[in-house]
C-alpha positions as CSV (number, residue, x, y, z in Angstrom):
1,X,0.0,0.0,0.0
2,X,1.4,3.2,-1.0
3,X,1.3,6.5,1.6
4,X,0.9,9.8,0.8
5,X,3.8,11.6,2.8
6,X,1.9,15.3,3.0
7,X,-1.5,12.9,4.5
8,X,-0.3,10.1,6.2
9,X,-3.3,8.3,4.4
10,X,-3.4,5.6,1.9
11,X,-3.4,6.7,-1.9
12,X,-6.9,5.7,-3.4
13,X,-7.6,4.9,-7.0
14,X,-11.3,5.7,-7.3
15,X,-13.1,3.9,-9.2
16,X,-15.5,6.0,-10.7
17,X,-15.4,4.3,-14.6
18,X,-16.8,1.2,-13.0
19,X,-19.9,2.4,-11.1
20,X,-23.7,2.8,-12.6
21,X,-25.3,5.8,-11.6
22,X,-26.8,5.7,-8.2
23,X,-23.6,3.4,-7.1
24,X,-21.4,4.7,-4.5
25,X,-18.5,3.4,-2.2
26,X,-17.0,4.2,1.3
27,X,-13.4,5.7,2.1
28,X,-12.4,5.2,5.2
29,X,-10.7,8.4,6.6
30,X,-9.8,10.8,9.8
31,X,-9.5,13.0,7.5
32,X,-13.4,13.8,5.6
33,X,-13.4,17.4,4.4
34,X,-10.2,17.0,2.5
35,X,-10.4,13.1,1.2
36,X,-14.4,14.9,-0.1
37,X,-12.3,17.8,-1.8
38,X,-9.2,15.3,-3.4
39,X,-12.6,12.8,-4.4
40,X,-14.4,15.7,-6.2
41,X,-10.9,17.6,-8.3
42,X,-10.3,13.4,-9.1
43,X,-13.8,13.3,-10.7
44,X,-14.0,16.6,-12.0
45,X,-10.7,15.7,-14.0
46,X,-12.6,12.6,-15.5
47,X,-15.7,14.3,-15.9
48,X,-17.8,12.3,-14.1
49,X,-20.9,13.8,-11.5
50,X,-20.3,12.9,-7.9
51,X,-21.5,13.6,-4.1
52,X,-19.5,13.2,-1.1
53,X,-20.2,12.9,2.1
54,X,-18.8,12.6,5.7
55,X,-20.4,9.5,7.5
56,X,-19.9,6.4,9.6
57,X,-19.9,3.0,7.8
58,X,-19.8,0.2,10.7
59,X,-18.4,2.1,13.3
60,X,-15.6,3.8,10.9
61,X,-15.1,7.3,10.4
62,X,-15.2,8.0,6.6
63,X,-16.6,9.0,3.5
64,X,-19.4,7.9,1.0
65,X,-19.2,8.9,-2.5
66,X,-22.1,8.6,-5.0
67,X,-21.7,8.5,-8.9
68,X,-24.5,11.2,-9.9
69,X,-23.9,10.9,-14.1
């Protein structure tokens, strides 16, 4: 697993290209607000429509990320 040195946090390949709209996935992160900016420049850059979220997923702190279009 490769760390980002600035974060401290894992690098993430998203995998927006593979999700139908309406799909979405979980990041888990101490970090929300900037993992939800760094998940919308990523699918801005591939044009694809997203949400983000801060939430809990089973106990863990994270994000959720929707695929919008």
């Amino acid at each position: 697993m490769e760390i980002n040195p600035k974060t401290g946090e894992p690098v993430w390949l998203f995998p927006f290209e593979f999700l139908a709209e309406g799909d979405s996935f979980f990041i888990p992160t101490l970090n929300q607000e900037e993992m939800v900016s760094i998940v919308l420049d990523r699918a801005k850059a591939v044009n694809i429509k997203v949400r983000a979220y801060p939430t809990t997923h089973d106990k863990i702190i994270g994000i959720r990320v929707w695929r919008l279009s």
